[in-house]
C-alpha positions as CSV (number, residue, x, y, z in Angstrom):
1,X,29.5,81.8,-23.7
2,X,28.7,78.5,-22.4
3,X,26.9,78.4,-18.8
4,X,27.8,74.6,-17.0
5,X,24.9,73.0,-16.9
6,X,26.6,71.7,-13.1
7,X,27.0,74.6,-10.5
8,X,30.0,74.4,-8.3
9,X,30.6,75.1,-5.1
10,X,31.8,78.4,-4.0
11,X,32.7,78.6,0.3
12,X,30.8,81.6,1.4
13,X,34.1,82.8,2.9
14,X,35.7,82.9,-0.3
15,X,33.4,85.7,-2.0
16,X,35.2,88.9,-1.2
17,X,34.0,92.2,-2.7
18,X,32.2,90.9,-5.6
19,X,35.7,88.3,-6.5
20,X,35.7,84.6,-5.9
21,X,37.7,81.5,-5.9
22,X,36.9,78.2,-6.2
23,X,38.5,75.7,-3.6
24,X,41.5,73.3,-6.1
25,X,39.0,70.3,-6.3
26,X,36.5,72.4,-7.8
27,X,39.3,74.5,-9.7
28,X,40.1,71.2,-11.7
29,X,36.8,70.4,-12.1
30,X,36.1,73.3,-14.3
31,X,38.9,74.2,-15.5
32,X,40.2,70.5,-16.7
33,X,37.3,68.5,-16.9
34,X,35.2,70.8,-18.3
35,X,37.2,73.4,-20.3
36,X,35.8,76.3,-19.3
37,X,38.5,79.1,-19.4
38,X,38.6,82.8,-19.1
39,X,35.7,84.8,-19.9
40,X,33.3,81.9,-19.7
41,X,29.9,82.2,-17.3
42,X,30.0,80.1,-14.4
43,X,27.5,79.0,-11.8
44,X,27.9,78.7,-8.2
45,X,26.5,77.8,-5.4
46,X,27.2,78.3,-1.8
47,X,25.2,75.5,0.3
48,X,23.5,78.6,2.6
49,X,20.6,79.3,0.2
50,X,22.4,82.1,-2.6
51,X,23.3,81.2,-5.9
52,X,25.4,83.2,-8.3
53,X,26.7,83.9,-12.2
54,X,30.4,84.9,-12.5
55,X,32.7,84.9,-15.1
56,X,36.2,83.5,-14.9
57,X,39.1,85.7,-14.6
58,X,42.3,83.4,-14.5
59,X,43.1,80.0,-13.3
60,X,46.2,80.5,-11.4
61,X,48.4,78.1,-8.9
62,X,45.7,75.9,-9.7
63,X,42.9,78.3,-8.2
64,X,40.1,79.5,-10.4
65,X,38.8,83.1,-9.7
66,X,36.3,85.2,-11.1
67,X,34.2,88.1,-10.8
68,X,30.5,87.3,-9.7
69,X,28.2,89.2,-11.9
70,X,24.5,88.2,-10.4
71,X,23.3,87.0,-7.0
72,X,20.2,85.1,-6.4
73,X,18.5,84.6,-3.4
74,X,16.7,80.9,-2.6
75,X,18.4,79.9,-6.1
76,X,16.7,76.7,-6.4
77,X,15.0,76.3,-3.6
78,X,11.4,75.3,-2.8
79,X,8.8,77.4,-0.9
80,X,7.7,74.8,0.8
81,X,9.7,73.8,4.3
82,X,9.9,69.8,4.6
83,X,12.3,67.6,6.2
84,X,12.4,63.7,6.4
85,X,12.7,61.6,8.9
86,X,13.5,57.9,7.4
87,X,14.0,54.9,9.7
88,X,17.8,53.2,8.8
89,X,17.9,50.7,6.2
90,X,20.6,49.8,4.0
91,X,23.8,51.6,3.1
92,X,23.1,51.9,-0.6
93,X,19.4,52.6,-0.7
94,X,20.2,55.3,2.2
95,X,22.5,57.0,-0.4
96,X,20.4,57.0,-2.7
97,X,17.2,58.6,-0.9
98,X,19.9,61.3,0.1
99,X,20.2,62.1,-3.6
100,X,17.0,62.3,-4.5
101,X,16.0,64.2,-1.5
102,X,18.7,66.5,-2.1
103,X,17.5,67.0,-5.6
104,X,13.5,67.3,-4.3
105,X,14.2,69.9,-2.4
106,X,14.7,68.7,1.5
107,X,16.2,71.2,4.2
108,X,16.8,69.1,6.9
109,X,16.9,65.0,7.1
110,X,16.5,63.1,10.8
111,X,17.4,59.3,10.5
112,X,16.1,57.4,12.5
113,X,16.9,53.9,14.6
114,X,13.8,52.1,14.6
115,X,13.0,48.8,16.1
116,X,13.4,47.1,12.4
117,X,16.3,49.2,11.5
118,X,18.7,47.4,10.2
119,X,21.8,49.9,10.6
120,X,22.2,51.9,13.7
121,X,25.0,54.6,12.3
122,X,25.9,56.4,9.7
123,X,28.5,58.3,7.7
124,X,28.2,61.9,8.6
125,X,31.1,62.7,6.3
126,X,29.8,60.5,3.3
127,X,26.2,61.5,3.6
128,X,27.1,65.2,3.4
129,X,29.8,64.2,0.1
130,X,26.6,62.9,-1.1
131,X,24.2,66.0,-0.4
132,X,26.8,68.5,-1.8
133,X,27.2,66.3,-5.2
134,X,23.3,66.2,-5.7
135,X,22.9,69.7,-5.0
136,X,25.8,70.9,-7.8
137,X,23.8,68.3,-10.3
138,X,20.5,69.5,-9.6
139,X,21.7,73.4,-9.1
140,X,19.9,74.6,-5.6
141,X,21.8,76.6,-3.3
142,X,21.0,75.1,0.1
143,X,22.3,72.0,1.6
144,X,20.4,69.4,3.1
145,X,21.6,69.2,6.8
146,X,21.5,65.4,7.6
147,X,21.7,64.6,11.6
148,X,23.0,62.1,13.5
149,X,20.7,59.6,14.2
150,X,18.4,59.1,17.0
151,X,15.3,57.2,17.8
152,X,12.2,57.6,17.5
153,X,11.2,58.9,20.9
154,X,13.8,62.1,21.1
155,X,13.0,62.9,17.2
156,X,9.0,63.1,18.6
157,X,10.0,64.8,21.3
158,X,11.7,67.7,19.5
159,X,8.9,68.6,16.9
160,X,9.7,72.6,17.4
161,X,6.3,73.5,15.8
162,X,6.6,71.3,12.9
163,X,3.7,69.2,11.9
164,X,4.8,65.2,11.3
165,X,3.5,63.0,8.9
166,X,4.1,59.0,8.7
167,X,3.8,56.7,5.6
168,X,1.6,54.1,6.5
169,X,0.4,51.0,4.1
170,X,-3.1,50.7,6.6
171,X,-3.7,54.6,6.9
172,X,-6.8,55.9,5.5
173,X,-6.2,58.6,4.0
174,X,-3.7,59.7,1.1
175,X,-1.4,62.5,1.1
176,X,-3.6,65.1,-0.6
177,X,-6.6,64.6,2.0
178,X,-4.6,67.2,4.5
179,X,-5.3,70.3,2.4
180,X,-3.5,72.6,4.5
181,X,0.0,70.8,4.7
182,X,1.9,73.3,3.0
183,X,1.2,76.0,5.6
184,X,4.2,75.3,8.5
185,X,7.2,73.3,8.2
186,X,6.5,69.8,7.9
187,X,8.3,65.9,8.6
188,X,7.6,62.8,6.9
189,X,8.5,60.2,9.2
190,X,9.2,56.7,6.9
191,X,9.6,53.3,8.2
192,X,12.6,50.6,7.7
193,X,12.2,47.9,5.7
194,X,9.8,45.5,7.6
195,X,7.6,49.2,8.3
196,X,7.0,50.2,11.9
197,X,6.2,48.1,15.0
198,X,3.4,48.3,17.3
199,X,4.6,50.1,19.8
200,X,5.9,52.7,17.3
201,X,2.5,53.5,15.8
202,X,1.2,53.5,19.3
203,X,3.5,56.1,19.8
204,X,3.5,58.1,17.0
205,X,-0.7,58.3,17.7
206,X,0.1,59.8,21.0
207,X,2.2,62.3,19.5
208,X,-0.5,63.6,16.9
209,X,1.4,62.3,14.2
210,X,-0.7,62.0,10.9
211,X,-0.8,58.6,8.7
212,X,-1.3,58.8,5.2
213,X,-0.7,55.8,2.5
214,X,0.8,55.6,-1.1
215,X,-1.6,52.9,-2.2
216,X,-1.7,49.2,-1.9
217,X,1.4,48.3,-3.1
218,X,4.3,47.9,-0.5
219,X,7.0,50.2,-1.3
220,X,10.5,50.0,0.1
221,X,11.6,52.4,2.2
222,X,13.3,55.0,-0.3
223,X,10.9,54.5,-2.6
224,X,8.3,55.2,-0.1
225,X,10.4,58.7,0.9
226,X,10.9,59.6,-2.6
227,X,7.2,59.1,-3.4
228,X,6.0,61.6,-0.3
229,X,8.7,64.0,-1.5
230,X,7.3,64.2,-4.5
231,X,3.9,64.2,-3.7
232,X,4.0,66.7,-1.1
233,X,6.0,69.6,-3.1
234,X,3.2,68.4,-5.9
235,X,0.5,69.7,-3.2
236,X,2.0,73.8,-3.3
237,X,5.2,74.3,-5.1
């Protein structure tokens, strides 16, 4: 039996007593994109953190069902607990660091509208399209929450025993100087493109934020998040 290398996504209301069903988008998905039929394996996730096998029962009035056969907790999670906070930049590079972040494992994204922003909204709907594709690719259970965003004063002000980090090209240290970062939730805050002003640096000091730098080079601003995603789940995971 062949096991979809994609997991699909199962509503956690629609696992009854060990049966599920797959929403009609999804339904197609698998049963006419990808063949799969009765008696094949299939993975699911449900975007709260569980992950399951089943096998397909029927396709009927174009619903698939099955019986789940395995439930896993976490299913491809992190341990770590790590959010991001990126400064708005443009549209299509925003998209894309909500893929990757999806796929490195983020819980919770904060964008932010920075002096140097460039955007000052975004597409709640769209991003969370986004999130829930990347998760299915990249299999993990949990879905990124993505919030509306808000400057950089109210996200400070809110730091509910999280420690914050900021990417900084003039910061002195690099990532793996802070040898204990992995032990409480942390935020990476990243900069627009043009990087953060004055009065935000000044600001982000007073709020015990920590600076760190990703080497001389000047990244844009996804890259930049990508790069401290990476680096920091290389630190403990």
């Amino acid at each position: 039996m062949t096991i979809p290398e994609k997991a699909f996504y199962v509503k956690p209301q629609n696992i009854n007593n060990g049966v599920f069903s797959l929403s009609e988008m999804e339904s197609y998905h698998a049963s006419k994109v990808l063949r799969l039929k009765s008696g094949d394996i299939i993975t699911l996730i449900d975007g709260e953190s569980r992950g399951y096998f089943g096998i397909i029962d029927e396709v009927k009035s174009k619903i698939l069902s099955g019986t789940i056969k395995k439930t896993i907790k976490n299913f491809g999670e992190n341990k770590n607990n790590l959010n991001i906070s990126p400064g708005l930049f443009k549209r299509n590079r925003f998209e894309v660091l909500l893929e990757k972040a999806t796929e490195l494992g983020i819980k919770e994204i904060h964008p932010i509208i920075m002096e140097r922003s460039v955007k000052n909204s975004i597409n709640i709907d769209r991003c969370n399209k986004i999130i829930i594709s990347a998760a299915k690719q990249c299999r993990r259970s949990f879905f990124p929450v993505i919030h509306e965003p808000k400057d950089l004063s109210t996200l400070l002000k809110n730091q509910n025993n999280c420690k914050y980090y900021a990417s900084h090209l003039e910061a002195e240290l690099n990532f793996f100087s802070y040898k204990d970062i992995q032990d409480y939730p942390s935020n990476i805050i990243i900069g627009p493109e043009g990087g953060f002003t004055e009065t935000e640096l000044k600001m982000m000091v007073a709020s015990d934020v920590s600076f760190f730098n990703l080497g001389n080079r000047r990244l844009r601003s996804e890259t930049a998040a990508i790069a401290s995603i990476a680096l920091f789940n290389g630190l403990g995971n």
